[in-house]
N, CA, C and O atoms as a DFTB+ gen file, in Angstrom:
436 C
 N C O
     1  1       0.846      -1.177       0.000
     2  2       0.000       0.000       0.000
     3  2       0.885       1.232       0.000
     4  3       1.923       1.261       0.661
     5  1       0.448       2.312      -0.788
     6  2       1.390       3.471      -0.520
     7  2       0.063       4.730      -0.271
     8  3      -1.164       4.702      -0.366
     9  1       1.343       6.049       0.181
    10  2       0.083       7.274       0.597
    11  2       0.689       7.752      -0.469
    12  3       1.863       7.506      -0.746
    13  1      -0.105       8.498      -1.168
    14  2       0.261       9.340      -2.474
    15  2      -0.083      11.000      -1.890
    16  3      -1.236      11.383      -1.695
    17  1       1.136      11.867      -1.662
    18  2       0.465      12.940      -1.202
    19  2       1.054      14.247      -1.775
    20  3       2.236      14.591      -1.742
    21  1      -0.055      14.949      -2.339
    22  2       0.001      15.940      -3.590
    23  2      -0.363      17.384      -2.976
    24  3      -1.341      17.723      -2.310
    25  1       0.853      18.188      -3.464
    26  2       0.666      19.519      -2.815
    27  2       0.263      20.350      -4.619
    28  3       0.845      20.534      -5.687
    29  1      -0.782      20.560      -4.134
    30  2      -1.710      21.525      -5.325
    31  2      -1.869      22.745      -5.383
    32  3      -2.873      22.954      -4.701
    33  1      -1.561      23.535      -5.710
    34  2      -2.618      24.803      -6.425
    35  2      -3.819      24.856      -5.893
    36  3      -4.447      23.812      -5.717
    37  1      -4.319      26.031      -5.564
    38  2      -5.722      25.729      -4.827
    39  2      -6.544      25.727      -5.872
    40  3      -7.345      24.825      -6.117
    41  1      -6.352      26.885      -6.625
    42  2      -7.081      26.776      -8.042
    43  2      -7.598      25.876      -9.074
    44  3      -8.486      26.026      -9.913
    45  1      -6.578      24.607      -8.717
    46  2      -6.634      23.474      -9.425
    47  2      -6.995      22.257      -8.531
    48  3      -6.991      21.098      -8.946
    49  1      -7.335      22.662      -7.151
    50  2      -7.956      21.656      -6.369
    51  2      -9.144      21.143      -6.305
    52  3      -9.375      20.288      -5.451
    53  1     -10.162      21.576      -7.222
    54  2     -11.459      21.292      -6.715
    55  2     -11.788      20.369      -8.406
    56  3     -12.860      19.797      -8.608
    57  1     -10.941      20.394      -9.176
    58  2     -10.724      19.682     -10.337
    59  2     -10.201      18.311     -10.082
    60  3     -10.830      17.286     -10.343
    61  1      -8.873      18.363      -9.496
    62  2      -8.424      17.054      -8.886
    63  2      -9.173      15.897      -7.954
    64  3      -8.952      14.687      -7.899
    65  1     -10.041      16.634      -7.314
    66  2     -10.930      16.066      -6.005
    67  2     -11.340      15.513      -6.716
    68  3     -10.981      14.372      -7.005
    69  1     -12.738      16.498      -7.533
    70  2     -13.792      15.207      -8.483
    71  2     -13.347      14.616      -9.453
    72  3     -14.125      13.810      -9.963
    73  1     -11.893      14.774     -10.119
    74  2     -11.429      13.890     -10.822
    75  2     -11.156      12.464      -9.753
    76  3     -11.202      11.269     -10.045
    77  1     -10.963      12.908      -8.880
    78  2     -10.436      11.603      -7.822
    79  2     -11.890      10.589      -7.475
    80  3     -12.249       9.427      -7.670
    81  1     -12.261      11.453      -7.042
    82  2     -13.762      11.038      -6.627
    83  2     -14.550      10.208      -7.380
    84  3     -15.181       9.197      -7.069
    85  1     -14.418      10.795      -8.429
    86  2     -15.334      10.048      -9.659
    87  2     -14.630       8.662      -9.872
    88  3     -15.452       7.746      -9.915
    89  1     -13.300       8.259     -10.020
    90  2     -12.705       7.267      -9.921
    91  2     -12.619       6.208      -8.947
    92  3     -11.892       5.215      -8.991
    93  1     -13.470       6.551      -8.042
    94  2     -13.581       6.090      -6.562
    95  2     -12.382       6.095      -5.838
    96  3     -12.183       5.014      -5.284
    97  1     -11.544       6.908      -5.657
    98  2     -10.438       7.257      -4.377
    99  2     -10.579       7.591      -3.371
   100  3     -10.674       8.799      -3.589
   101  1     -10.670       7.496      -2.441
   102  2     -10.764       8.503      -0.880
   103  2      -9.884       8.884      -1.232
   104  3      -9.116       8.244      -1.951
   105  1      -9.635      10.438      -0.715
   106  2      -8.945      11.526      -0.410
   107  2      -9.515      12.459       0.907
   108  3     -10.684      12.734       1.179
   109  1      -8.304      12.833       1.599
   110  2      -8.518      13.892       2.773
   111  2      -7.571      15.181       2.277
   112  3      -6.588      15.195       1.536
   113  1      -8.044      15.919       2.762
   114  2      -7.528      17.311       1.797
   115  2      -7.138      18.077       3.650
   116  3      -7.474      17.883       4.818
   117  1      -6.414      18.812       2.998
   118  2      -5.965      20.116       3.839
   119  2      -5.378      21.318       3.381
   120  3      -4.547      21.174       2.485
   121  1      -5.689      22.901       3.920
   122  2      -5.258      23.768       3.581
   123  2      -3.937      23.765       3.650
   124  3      -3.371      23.181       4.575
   125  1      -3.076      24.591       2.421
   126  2      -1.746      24.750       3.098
   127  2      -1.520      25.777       2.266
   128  3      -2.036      25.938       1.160
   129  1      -0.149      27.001       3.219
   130  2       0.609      27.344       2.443
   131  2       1.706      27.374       2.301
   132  3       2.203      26.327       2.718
   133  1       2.730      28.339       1.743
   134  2       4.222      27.669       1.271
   135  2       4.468      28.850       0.281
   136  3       3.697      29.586      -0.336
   137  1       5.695      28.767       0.349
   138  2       6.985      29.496      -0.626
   139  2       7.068      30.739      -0.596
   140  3       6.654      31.685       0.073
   141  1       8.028      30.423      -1.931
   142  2       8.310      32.374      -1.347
   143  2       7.070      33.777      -1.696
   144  3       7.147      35.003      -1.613
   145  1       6.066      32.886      -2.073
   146  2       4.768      34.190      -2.643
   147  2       3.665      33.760      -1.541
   148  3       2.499      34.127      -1.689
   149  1       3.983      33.123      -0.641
   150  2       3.093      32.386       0.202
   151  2       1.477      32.409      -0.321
   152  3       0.575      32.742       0.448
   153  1       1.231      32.013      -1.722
   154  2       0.295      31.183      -1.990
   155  2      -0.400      30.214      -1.462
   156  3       0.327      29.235      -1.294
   157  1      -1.512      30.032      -1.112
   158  2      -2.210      29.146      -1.219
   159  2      -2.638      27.740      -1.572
   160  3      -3.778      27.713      -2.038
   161  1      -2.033      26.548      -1.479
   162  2      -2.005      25.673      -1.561
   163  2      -2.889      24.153      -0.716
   164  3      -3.301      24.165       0.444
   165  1      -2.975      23.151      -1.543
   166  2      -3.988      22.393      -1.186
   167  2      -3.177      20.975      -0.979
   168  3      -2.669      20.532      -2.009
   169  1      -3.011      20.279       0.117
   170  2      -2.193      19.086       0.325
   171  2      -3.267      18.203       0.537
   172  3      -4.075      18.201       1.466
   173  1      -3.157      17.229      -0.724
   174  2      -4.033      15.886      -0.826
   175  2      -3.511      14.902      -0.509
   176  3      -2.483      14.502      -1.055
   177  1      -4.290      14.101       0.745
   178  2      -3.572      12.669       1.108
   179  2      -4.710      11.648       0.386
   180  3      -5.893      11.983       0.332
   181  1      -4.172      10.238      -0.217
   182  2      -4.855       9.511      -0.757
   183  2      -4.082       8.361      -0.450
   184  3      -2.899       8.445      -0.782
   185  1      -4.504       7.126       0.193
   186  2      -3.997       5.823       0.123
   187  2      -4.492       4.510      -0.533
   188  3      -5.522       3.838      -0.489
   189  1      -3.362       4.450      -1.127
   190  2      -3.991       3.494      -2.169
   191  2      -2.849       2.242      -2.731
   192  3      -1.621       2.308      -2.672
   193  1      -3.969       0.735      -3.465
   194  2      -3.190      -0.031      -3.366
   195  2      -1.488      -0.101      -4.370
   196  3      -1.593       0.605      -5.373
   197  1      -0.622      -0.519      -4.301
   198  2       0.178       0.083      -5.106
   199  2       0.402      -0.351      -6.566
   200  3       1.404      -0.041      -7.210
   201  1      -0.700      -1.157      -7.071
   202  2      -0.920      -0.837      -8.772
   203  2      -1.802       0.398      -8.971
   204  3      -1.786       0.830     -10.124
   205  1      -2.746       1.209      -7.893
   206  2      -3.099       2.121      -8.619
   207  2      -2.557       3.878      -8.563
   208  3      -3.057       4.903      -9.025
   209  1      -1.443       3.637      -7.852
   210  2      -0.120       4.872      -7.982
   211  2      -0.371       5.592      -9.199
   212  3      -0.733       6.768      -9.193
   213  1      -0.187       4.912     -10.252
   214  2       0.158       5.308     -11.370
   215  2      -1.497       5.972     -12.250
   216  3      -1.560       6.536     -13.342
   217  1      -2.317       5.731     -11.567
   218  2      -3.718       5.996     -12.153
   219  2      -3.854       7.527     -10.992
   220  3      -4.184       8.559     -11.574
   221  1      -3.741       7.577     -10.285
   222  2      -3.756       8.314      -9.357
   223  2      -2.513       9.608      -9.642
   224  3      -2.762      10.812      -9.579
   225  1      -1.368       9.100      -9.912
   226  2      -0.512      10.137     -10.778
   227  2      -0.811      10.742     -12.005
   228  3      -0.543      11.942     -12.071
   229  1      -1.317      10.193     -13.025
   230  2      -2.075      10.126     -14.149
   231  2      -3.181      11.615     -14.300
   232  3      -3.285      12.499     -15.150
   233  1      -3.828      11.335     -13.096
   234  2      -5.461      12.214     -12.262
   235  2      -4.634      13.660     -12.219
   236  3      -4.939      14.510     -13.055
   237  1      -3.839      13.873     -11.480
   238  2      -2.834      14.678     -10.972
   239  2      -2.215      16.130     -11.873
   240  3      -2.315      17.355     -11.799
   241  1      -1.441      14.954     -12.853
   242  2      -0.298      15.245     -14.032
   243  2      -1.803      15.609     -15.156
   244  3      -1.592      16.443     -16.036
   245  1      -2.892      15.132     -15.102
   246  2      -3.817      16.092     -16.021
   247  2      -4.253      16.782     -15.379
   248  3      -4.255      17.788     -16.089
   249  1      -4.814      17.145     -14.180
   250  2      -5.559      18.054     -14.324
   251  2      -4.798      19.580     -12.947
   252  3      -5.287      20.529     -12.334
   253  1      -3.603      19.026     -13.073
   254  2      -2.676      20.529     -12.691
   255  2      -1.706      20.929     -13.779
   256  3      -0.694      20.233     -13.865
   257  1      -1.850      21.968     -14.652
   258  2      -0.859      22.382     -15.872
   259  2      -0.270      23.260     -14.756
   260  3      -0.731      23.431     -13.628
   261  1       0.971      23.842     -15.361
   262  2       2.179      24.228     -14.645
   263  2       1.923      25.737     -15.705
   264  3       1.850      25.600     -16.926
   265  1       1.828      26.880     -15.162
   266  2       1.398      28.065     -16.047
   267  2       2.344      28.945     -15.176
   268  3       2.960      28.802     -14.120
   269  1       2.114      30.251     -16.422
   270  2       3.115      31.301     -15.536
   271  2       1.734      31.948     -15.379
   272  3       0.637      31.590     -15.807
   273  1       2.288      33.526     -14.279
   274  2       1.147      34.088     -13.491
   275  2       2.088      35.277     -12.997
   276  3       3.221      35.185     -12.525
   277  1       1.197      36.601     -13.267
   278  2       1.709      37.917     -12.455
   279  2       1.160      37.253     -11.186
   280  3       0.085      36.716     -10.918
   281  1       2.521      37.533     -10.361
   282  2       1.985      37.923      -8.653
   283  2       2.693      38.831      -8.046
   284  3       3.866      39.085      -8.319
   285  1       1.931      39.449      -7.067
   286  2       2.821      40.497      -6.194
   287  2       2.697      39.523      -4.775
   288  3       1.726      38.997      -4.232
   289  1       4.061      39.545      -4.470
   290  2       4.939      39.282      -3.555
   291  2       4.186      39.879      -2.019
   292  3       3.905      41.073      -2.122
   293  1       3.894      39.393      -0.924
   294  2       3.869      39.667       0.205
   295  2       4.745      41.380       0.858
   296  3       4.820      41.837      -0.282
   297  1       5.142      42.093       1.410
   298  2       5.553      43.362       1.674
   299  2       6.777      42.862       2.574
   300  3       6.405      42.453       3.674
   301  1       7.906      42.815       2.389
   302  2       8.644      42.711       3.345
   303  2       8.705      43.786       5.043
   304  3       8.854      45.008       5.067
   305  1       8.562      42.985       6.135
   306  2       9.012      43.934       7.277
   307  2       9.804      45.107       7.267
   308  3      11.023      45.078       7.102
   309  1       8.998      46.363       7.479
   310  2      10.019      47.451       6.789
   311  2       9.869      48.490       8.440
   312  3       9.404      48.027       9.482
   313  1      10.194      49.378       8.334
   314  2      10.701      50.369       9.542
   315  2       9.740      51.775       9.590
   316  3       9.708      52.281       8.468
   317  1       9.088      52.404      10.415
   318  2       8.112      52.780      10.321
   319  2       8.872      54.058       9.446
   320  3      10.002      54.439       9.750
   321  1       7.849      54.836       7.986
   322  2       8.615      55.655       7.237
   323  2       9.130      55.119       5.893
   324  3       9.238      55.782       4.862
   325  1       9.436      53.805       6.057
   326  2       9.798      53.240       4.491
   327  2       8.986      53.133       3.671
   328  3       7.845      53.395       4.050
   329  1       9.140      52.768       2.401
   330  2       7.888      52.805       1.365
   331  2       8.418      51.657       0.655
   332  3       9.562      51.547       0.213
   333  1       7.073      50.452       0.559
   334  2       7.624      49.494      -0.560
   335  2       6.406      49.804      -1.712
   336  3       5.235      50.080      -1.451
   337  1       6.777      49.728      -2.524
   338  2       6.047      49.592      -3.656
   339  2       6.385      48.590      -4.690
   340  3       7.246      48.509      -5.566
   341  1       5.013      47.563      -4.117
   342  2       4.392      46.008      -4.736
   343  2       4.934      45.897      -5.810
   344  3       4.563      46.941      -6.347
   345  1       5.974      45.042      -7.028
   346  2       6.125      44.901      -8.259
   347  2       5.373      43.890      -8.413
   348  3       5.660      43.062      -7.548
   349  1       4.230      43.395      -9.342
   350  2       4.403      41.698      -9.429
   351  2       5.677      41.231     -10.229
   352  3       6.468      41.933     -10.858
   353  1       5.672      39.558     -10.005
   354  2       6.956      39.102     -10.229
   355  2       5.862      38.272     -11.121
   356  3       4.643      38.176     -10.979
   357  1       6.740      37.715     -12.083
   358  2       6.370      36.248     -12.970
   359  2       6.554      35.283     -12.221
   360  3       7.432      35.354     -11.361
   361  1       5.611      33.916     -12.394
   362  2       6.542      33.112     -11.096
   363  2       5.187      31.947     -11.674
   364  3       3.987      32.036     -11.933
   365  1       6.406      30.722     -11.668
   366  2       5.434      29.549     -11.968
   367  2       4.366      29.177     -11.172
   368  3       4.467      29.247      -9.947
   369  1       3.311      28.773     -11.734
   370  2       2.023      28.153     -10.731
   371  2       1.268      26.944     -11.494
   372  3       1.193      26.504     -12.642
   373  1       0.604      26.571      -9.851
   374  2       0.380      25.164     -10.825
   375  2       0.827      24.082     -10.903
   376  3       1.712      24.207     -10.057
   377  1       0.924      23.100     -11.251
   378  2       1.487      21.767     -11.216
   379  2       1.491      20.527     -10.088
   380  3       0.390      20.148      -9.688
   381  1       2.181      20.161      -9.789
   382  2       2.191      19.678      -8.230
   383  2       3.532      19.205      -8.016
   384  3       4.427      19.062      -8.849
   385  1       3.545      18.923      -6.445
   386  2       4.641      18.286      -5.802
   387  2       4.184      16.967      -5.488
   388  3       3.041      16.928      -5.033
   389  1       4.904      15.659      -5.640
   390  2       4.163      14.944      -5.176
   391  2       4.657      13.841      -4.303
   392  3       5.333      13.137      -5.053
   393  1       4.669      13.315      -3.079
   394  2       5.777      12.511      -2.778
   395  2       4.337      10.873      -2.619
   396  3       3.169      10.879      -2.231
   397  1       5.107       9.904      -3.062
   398  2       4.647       8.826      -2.613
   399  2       5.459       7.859      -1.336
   400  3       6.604       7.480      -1.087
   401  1       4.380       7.769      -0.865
   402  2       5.635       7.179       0.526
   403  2       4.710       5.459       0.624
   404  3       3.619       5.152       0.144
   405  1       5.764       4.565       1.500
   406  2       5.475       3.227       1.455
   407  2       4.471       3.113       2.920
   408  3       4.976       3.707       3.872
   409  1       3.551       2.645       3.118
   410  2       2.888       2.669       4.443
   411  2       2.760       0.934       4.959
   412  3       2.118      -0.048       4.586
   413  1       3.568       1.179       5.810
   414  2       3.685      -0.364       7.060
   415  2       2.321      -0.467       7.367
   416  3       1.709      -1.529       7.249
   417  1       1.859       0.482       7.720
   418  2       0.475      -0.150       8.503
   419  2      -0.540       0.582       7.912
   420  3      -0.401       1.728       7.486
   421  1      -1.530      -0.051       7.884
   422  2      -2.782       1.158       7.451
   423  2      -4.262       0.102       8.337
   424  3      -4.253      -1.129       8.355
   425  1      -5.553       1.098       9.072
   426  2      -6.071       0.358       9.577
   427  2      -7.695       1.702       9.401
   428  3      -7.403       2.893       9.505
   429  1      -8.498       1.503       9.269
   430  2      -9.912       2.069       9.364
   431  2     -10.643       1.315      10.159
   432  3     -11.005       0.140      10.200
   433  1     -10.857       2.889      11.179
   434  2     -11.735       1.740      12.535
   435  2     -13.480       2.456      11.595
   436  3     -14.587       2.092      11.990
């Protein structure tokens, strides 16, 4: 058995779910965020048997494209009197991270 667990795009999370869903997967979802634009992100846990990894990667790798995107950057801590003024930056979005890990035990009470 392995946990397949996918850090998403939030934007592209509610695509992945019912792509999952419809396939019959359980999935548990959680908010997350991360990096240096501290975006918004969606961490999907799914356990599953390990021939269907690859159907489940499959779900994933279609329905998160990897796009570019204006964003403006968070304001760095500044000193009372300074002035930042927001540039957006280009900056990839989209896609996923995905780690599959091996699970010793798995049990549903």
């Amino acid at each position: 058995m392995k946990l397949v667990m996918a850090i998403v795009n939030s934007d592209d999370s509610r695509n992945v779910l019912d792509r999952l869903s419809r396939r019959g997967f359980a999935v548990t979802v959680t908010s997350t965020t991360g990096g240096f634009l501290r975006i918004g992100n969606t961490t999907i846990f799914c356990g599953v048997q390990d021939e269907q990894v690859e159907d489940v990667l499959g779900i994933i790798r279609e329905t998160c494209p990897n796009r570019m995107q204006f964003v403006t950057p968070l304001p760095p801590v500044m000193e009372p009197g300074e002035v930042h003024i927001p540039t957006p930056v280009e900056k990839h979005v989209g896609g996923a991270t995905i780690f599959v890990l091996d699970v010793d035990h798995f049990e549903k009470i």
